[in-house]
Structure formats: structure tokens, C-alpha cells
VOLOLO-761599 format. One record per residue (C-alpha): residue number from 1; x, y, z. Coordinates in steps of 0.001 Angstrom, whole numbers, plus 500000, padded with zeros to 6 digits. Layout:
N
<atom seq="NUM" u="X" v="Y" w="Z"/>
...
END
This chain:
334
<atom seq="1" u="165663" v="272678" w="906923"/>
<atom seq="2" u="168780" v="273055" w="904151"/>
<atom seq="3" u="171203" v="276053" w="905164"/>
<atom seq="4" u="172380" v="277526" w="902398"/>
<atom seq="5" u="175971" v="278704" w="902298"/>
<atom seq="6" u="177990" v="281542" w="900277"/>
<atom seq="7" u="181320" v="281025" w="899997"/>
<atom seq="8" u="183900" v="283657" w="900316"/>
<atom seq="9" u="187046" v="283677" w="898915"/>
<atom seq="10" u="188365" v="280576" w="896200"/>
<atom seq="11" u="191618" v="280059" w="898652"/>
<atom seq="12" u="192428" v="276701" w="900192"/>
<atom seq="13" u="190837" v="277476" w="903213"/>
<atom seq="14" u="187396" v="277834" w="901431"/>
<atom seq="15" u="188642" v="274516" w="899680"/>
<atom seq="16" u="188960" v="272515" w="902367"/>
<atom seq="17" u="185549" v="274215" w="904431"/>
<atom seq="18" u="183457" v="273237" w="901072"/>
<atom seq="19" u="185291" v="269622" w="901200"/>
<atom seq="20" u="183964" v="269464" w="905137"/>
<atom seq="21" u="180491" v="270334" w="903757"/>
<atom seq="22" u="180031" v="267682" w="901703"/>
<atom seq="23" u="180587" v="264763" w="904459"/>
<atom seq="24" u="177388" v="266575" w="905833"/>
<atom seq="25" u="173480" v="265090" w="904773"/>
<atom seq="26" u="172777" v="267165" w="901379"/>
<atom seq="27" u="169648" v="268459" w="902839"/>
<atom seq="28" u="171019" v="269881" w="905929"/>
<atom seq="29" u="173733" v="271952" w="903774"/>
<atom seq="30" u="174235" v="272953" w="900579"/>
<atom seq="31" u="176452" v="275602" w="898788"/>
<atom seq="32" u="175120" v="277486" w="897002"/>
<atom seq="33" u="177899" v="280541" w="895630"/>
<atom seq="34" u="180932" v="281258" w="895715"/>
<atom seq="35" u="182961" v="284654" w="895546"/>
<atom seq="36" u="186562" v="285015" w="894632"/>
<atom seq="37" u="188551" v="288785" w="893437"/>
<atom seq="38" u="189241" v="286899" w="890416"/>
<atom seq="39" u="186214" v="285701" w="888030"/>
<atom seq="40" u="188217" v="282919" w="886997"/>
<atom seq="41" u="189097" v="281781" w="890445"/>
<atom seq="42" u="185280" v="281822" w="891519"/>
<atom seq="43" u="184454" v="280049" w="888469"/>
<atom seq="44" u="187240" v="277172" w="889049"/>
<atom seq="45" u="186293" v="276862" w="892290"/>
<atom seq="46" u="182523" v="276308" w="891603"/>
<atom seq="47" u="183377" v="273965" w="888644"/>
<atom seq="48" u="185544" v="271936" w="891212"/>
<atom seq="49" u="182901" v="271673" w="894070"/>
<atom seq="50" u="179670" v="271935" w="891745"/>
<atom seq="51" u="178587" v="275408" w="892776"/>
<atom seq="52" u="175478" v="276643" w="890707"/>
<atom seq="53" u="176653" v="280455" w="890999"/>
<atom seq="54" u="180051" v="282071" w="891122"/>
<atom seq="55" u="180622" v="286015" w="891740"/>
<atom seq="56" u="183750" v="288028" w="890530"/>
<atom seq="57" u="182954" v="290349" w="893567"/>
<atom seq="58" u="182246" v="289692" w="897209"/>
<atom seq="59" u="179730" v="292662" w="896771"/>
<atom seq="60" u="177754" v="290301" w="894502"/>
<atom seq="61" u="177676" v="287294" w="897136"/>
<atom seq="62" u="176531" v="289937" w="899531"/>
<atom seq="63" u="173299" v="290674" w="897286"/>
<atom seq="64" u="172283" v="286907" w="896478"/>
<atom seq="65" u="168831" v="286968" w="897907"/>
<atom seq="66" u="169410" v="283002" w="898103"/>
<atom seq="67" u="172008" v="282785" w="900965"/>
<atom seq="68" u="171609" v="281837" w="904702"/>
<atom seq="69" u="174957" v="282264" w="906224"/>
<atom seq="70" u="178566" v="283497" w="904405"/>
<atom seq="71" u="181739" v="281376" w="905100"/>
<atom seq="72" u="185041" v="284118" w="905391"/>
<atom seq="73" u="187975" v="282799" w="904363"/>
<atom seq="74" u="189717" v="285232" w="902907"/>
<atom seq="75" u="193218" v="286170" w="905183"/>
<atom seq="76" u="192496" v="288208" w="908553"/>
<atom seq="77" u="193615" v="292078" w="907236"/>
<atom seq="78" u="190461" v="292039" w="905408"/>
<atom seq="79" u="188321" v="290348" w="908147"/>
<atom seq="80" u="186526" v="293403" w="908988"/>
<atom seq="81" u="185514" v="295027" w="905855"/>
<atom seq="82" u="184466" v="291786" w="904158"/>
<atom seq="83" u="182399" v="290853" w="907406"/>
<atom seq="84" u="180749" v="294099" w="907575"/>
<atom seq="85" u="179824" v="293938" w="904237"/>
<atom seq="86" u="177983" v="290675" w="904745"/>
<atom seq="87" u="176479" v="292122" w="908089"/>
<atom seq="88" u="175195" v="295534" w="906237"/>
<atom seq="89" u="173843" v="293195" w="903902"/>
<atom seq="90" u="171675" v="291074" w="906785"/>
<atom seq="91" u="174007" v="288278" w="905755"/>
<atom seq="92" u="175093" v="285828" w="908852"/>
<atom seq="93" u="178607" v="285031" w="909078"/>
<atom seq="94" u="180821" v="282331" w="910114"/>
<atom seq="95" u="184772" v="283993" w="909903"/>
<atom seq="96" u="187630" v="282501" w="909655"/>
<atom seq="97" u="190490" v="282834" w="912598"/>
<atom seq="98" u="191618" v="285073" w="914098"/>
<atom seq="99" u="187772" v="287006" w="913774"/>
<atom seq="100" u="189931" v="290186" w="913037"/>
<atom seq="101" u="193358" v="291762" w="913566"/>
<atom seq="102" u="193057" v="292881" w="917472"/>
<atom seq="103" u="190442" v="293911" w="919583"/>
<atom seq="104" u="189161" v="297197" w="918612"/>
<atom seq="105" u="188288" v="295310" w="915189"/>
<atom seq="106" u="186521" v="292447" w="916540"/>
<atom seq="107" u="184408" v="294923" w="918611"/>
<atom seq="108" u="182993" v="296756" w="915812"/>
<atom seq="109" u="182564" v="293019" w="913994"/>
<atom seq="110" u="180610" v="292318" w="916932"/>
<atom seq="111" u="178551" v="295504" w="916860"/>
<atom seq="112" u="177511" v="295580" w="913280"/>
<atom seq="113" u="176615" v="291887" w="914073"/>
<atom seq="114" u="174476" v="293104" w="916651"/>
<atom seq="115" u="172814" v="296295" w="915044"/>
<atom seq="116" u="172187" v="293822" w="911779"/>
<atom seq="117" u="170572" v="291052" w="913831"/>
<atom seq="118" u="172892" v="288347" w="912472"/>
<atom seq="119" u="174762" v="285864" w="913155"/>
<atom seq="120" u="178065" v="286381" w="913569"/>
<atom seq="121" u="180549" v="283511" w="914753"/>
<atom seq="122" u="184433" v="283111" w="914845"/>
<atom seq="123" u="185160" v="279951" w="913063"/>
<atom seq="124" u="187723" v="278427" w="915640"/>
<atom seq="125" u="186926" v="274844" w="914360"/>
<atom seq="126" u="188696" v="272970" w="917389"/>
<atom seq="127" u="186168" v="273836" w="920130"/>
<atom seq="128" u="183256" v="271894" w="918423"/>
<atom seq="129" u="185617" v="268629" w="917653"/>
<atom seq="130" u="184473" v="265659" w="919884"/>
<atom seq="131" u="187092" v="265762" w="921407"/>
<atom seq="132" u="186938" v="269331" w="922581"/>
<atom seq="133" u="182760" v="268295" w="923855"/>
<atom seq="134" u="184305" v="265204" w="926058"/>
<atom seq="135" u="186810" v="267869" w="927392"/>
<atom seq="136" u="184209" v="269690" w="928056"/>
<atom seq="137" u="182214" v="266846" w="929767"/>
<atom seq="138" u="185059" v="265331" w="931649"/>
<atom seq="139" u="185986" v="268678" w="933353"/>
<atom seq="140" u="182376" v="269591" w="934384"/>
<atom seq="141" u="181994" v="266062" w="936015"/>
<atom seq="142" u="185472" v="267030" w="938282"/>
<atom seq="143" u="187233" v="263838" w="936363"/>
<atom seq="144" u="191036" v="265528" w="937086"/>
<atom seq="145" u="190047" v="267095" w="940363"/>
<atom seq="146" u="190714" v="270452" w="940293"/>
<atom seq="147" u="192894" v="272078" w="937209"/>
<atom seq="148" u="195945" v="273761" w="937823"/>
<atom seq="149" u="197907" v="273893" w="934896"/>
<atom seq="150" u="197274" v="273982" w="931700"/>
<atom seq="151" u="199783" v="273951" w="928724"/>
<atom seq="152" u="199643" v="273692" w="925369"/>
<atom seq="153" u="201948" v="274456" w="921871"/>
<atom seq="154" u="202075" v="274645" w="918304"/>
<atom seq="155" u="204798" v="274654" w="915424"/>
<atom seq="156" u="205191" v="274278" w="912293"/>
<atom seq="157" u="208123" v="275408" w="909683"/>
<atom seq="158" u="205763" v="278333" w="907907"/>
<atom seq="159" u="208672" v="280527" w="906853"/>
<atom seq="160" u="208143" v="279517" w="903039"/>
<atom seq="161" u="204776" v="280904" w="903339"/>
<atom seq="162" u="204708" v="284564" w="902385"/>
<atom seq="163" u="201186" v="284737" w="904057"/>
<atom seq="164" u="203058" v="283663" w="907497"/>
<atom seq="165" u="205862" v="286158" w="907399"/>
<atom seq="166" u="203911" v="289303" w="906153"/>
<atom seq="167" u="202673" v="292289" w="908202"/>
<atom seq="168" u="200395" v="293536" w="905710"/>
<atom seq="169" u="199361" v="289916" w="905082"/>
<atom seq="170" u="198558" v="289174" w="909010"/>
<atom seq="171" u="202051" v="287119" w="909323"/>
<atom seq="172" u="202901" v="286394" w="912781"/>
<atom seq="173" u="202898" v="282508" w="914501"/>
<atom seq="174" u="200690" v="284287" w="917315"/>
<atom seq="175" u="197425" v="285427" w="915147"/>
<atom seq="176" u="197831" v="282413" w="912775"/>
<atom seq="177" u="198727" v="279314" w="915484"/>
<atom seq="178" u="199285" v="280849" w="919052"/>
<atom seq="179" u="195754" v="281189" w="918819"/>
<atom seq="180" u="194818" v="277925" w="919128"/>
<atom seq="181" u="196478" v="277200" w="922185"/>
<atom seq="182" u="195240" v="280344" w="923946"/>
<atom seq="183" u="191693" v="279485" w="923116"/>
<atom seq="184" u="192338" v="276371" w="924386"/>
<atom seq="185" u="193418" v="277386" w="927429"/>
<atom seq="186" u="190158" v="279773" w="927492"/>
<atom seq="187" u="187816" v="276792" w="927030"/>
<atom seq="188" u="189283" v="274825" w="929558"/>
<atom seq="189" u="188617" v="277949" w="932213"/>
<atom seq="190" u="185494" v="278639" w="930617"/>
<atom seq="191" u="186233" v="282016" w="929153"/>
<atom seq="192" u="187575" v="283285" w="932629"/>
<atom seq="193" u="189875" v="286462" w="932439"/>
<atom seq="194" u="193426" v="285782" w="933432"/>
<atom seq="195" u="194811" v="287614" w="936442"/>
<atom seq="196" u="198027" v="288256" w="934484"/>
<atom seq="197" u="199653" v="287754" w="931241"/>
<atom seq="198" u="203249" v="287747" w="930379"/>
<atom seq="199" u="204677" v="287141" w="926885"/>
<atom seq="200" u="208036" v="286843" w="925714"/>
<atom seq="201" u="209162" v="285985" w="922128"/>
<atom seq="202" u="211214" v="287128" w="919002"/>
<atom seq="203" u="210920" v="288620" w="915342"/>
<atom seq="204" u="211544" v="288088" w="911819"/>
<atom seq="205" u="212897" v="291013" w="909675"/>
<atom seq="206" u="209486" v="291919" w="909154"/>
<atom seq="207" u="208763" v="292315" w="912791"/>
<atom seq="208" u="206069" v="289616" w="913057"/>
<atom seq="209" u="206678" v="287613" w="915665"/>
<atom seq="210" u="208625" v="283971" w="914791"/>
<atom seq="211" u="208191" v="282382" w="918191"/>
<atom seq="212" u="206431" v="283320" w="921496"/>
<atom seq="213" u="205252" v="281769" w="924831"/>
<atom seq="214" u="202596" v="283182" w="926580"/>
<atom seq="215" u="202187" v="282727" w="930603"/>
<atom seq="216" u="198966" v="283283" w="931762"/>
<atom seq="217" u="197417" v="283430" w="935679"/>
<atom seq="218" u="194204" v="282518" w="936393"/>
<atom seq="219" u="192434" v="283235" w="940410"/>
<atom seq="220" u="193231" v="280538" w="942558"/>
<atom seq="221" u="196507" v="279885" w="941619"/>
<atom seq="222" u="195804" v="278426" w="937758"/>
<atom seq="223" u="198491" v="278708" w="935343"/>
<atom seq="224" u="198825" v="277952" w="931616"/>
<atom seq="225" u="200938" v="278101" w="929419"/>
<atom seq="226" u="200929" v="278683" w="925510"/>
<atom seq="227" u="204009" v="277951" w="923275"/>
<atom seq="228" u="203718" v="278847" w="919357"/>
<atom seq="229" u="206702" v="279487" w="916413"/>
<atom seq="230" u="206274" v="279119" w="912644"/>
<atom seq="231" u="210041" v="278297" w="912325"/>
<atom seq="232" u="210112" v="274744" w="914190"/>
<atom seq="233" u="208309" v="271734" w="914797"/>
<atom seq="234" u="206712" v="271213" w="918402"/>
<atom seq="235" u="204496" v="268103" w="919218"/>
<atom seq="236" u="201696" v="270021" w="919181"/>
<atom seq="237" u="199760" v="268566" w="922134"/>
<atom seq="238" u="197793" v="270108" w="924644"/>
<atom seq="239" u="197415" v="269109" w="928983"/>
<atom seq="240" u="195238" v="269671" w="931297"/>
<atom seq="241" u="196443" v="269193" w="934998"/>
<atom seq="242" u="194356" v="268491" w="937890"/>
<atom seq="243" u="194379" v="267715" w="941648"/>
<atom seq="244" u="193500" v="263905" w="940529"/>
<atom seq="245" u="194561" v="263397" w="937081"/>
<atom seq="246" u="195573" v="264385" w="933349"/>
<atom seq="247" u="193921" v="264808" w="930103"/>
<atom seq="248" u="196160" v="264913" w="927279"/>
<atom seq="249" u="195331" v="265827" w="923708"/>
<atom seq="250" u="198240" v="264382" w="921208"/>
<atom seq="251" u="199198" v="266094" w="917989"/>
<atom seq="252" u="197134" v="267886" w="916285"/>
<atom seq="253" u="195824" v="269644" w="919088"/>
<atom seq="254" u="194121" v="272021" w="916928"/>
<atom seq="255" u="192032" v="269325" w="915029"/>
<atom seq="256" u="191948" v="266702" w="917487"/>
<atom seq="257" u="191127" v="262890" w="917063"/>
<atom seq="258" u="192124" v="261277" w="920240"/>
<atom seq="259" u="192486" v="262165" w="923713"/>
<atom seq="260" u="194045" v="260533" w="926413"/>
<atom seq="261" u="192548" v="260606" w="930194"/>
<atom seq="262" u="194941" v="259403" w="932658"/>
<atom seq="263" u="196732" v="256985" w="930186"/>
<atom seq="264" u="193610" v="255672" w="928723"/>
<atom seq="265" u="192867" v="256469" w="924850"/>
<atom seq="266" u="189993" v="257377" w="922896"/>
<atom seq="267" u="189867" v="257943" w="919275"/>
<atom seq="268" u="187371" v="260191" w="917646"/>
<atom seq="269" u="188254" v="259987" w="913995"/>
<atom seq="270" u="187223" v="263241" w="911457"/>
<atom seq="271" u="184827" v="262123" w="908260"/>
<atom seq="272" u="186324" v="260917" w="905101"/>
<atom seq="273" u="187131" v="263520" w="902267"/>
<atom seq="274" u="185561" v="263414" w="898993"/>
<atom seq="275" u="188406" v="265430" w="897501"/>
<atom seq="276" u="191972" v="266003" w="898775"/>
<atom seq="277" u="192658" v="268705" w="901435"/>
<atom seq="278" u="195105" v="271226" w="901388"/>
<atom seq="279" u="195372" v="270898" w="905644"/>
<atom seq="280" u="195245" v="268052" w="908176"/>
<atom seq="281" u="191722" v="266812" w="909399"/>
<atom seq="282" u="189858" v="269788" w="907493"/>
<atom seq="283" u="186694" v="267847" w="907279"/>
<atom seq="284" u="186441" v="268119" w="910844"/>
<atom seq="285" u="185287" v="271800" w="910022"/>
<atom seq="286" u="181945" v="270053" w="909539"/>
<atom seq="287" u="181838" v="270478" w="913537"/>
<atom seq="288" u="181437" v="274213" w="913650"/>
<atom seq="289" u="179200" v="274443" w="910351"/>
<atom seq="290" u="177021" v="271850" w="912132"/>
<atom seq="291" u="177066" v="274552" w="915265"/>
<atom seq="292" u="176191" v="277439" w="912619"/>
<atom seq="293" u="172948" v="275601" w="911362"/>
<atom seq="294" u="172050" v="274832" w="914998"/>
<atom seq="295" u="172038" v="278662" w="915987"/>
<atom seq="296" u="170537" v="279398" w="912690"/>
<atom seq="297" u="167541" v="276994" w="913146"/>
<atom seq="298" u="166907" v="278001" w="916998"/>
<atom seq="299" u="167146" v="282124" w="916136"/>
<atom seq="300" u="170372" v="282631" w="918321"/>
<atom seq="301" u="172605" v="285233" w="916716"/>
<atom seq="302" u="176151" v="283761" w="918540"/>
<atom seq="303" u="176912" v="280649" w="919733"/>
<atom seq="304" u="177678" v="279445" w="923613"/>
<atom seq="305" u="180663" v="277605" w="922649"/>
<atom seq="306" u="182065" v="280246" w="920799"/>
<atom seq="307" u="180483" v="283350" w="921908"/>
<atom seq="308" u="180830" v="286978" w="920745"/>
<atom seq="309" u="182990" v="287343" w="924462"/>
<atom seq="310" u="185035" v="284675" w="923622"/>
<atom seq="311" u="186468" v="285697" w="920803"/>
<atom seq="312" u="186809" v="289718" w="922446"/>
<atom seq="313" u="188951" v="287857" w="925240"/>
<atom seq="314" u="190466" v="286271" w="923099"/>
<atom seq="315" u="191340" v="289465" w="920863"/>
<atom seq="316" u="192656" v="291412" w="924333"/>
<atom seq="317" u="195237" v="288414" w="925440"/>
<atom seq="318" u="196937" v="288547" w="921999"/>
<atom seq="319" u="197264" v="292597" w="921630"/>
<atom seq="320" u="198484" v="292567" w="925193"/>
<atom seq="321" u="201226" v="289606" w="924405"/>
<atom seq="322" u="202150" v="291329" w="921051"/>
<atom seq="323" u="202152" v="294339" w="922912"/>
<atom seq="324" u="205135" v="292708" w="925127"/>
<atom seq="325" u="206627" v="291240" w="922445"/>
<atom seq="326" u="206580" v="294517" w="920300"/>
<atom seq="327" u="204190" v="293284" w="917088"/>
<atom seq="328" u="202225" v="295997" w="915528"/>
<atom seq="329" u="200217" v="295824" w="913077"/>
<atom seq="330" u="199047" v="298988" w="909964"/>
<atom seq="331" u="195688" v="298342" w="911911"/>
<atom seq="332" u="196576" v="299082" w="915895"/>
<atom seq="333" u="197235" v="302537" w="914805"/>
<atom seq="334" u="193881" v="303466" w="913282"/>
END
């Protein structure tokens, strides 16, 4: 059975998600609309990726009759009211990261999922990678003994990007990058609520954070540690510590293709693109869209590997470190 996908927003994050598409069988997925602000954006973007429709609203995508499952990708302030309208619409949706701007938003996401009957699935691309299933695998079988630490970092020089330095954009290294290391850290304890979180960083000017490191304590004496700035470079790798070995994930953690168990390497390249990308390893996005039509074609409305609690812990660990840190966002005050 073909899923058919709307596509939401004309950005490059929608660019690179339709690229991923495309490496997948034709009558698995096919996109079918796509929704920009801007008529003339929409239209570009469907001439470029040979969309049959194009909206100049998202309210129009909402009402095609001819659409399985909506692709967000518009930037996280508007997360929640472009998601509900999908969800009031009986639309299933697959949202970009972070699912919303804290918790209390990706709560009511998750209950107009629930009181639509859709789908509804934050689309942290990493944790359906290969690489992130032989993680997975390896850690179930005992391969590094017992974990104790876990660590993991991103950075990247974002400062030119006015999206990155915002508030009323969503600026901030934590929402944008952090994330990816804390829901690393989350997969590896399967989802498990830390003990204890401490956070520590500093601001930009426009009081998003620049830089932060986040300490968290798991039961049984677990710790792990996240690392994320927009104003350096970091290598980017991720480790898992046991009683009887390592795994280590080199750069890109975030879109992984090889992974290192106790010195030995494995490669798990990402499909070839059919256009050029605007990010590194986007067609391994295909991952999670092949994890959508799963769910889609066996009735479930959330996905086990990314699950409707995931992304709520998820949500709690970053208020509570901006919280620390002293980021606050238009939205933590409504």
C-alpha cells in the first residue's frame, strides 16, 4: 500500500525530507502536496520535486481529501498550531524536532493526537538509523556489560543563522542540537527518568542559550552527559560505557553511518541523493518515514521507538535545564 504524503512548509528541511523520499520504492511513498505561506514558494517547490498539487495555505493541505500523513517542517514556534490543525483535520503527522517549544505544548500535541485518533510522531530521525537499531541490539544482548556512562555532544558555528539566535524564532543550541544528544542518552536507558538533572551554560544577547552541558543521573549510579553550543565545533560523537566494553558513534552522531564496538568498525552508509541536500546524510530521513508507513499500515497511532512519552520526557529535561540556565521562551508564560 502507497502512503501518501503532504508536505508542509517549502523550507530546506522539507527539501531535504522530499529528497529522502525519493530513495524509497515509488509505490510505498509518494508525495503528493505541498504547502508553503508563499504561493510561489509551494509552487517552486512542487516544480522542483514533481508535486502534482501545491497550496498557498497550510489550511488547504489540511482539507486535501487525498493525504495519509503530513510532514511539519516548518520552525518549532509554530509546531503546535500547525500540528493541531492537521490533527483537527484527522490528518496524521510526522513533526519536525523539537515536537514543540516545552512540555506543556507537546502535551496538548499529544492530546489532540489522541482525541483525533491519529498519528502523531516526533520526527527525531537518528533513532531509526541502523546504526541507532544495532545500538539497540547490542545493548539488549549485554555486549558492554552493564552501562554506566554515557556522553555525548554537538557543535556547530550557527551564529550566522538568524533562525539559531532568535527567541521568537526558537534560537537556542539546546532545542535545535542539545536535543539530539539528550535523546540519545534517553534511548540508550530506554526512556528511563533521570534521578537528577543539572545544567549549566551561557547566553547570547538574545538570551538563548549559546552553549550548555547537561548532567544527568540515572538509578544505579548511571550518568550521562550532554554537551551542545552553536558557536564552536565539537566532534560530535556519542559513547556508551559499560562494565565490559565501549560503543562509540563518530561524527555525525545525529545521522550516524558507522559505529565502533570496542575498536571494531561498522559502516552503515545513508542512500544516494537524487538532488543535492541542504544538510549532511538527509536521506537517511527515509528511516523514520519508513517507521511512519509501518504504524500507518498496522493501525498504531505512535510509534515504540519514538513514543508519545518519549518525546514528553524529553520536553521536561530541556525546560528543567533551560530553567537552570535561565532560557525562556514568549511560550513558557502562556
Amino acid at each position: 500500500m502507497q502512503i501518501r504524503w503532504g508536505i508542509c512548509s517549502a523550507g530546506k528541511i522539507s527539501h531535504d525530507f522530499t529528497v529522502a523520499l525519493r530513495t524509497l520504492p515509488a509505490e510505498n511513498h509518494q508525495v503528493v502536496a505541498v504547502a508553503a505561506r508563499d504561493l510561489k514558494h509551494a509552487l517552486e517547490f512542487a516544480q522542483k520535486h514533481s508535486i502534482p498539487r501545491a497550496y498557498g495555505s497550510y489550511e488547504e493541505l489540511a482539507k486535501d481529501p487525498e493525504i495519509d500523513v503530513v510532514y511539519v517542517g516548518t520552525i518549532h514556534p509554530h509546531h503546535l498550531a500547525v500540528g493541531n490543525l492537521f490533527m483537527n483535520a484527522k490528518k496524521n503527522i510526522l513533526c519536525e524536532k523539537p515536537l514543540a517549544m516545552n512540555l506543556k505544548e507537546v502535551q496538548q500535541l499529544i492530546a489532540t493526537a489522541k482525541k483525533n485518533d491519529v498519528f502523531l510522531m516526533e520526527a527525531v530521525w537518528t533513532r531509526f538509523f541502523p546504526v541507532s537499531v544495532e545500538i539497540n541490539r547490542l545493548l539488549s544482548r549485554g555486549e558492554v556489560g552493564e552501562v554506566k556512562v554515557v556522553r555525548a555532544d554537538f557543535g556547530v558555528p550557527l551564529t550566522h543563522v538568524v533562525r539559531s539566535v532568535q527567541k521568537e524564532l526558537g534560537g537556542g543550541a539546546l532545542l535545535d542540537i542539545g536535543i539530539y544528544c539528550v535523546q540519545f542518552v534517553l534511548m540508550v536507558f530506554n526512556g528511563e527518568k533521570p534521578e537528577s538533572i543539572q545544567a549549566t551554560g551561557v547566553c547570547l544577547d538574545t538570551g538563548v542559550d549559546e552553549a550548555m552541558i547537561v548532567t544527568l543521573k540515572f538509578s544505579g549510579h548511571r550518568l550521562a552527559v550532554c554537551t551542545c553550543t552553536i558557536t564552536a565545533q565539537l566532534p560530535n560523537e556519542a559513547l556508551i560505557a559499560g562494565t565490559k566494553g565501549t560503543i562509540k558513534v563518530p561524527a555525525h552522531m545525529w545521522c550516524p553511518t558507522s559505529l565502533m564496538v570496542n575498536g571494531v568498525e561498522s559502516h552503515y552508509p545513508v542512500p544516494e541523493p537524487a538532488l543535492p541536500l541542504n544538510f549532511i546524510n538527509s536521506t537517511g530521513m527515509s528511516y523514520e518515514a519508513e517507521e511512519v508507513r509501518r504504524c500507518l499500515l498496522n493501525g498504531l497511532k505512535e510509534s515504540s521507538r519514538m513514543s508519545h512519552a518519549d518525546s514528553a520526557l524529553l520536553a521536561e529535561i530541556m525546560d528543567e535545564a533551560r530553567r537552570q540556565v535561565g532560557v525562556v521562551y514568549s511560550q513558557d508564560s502562556q
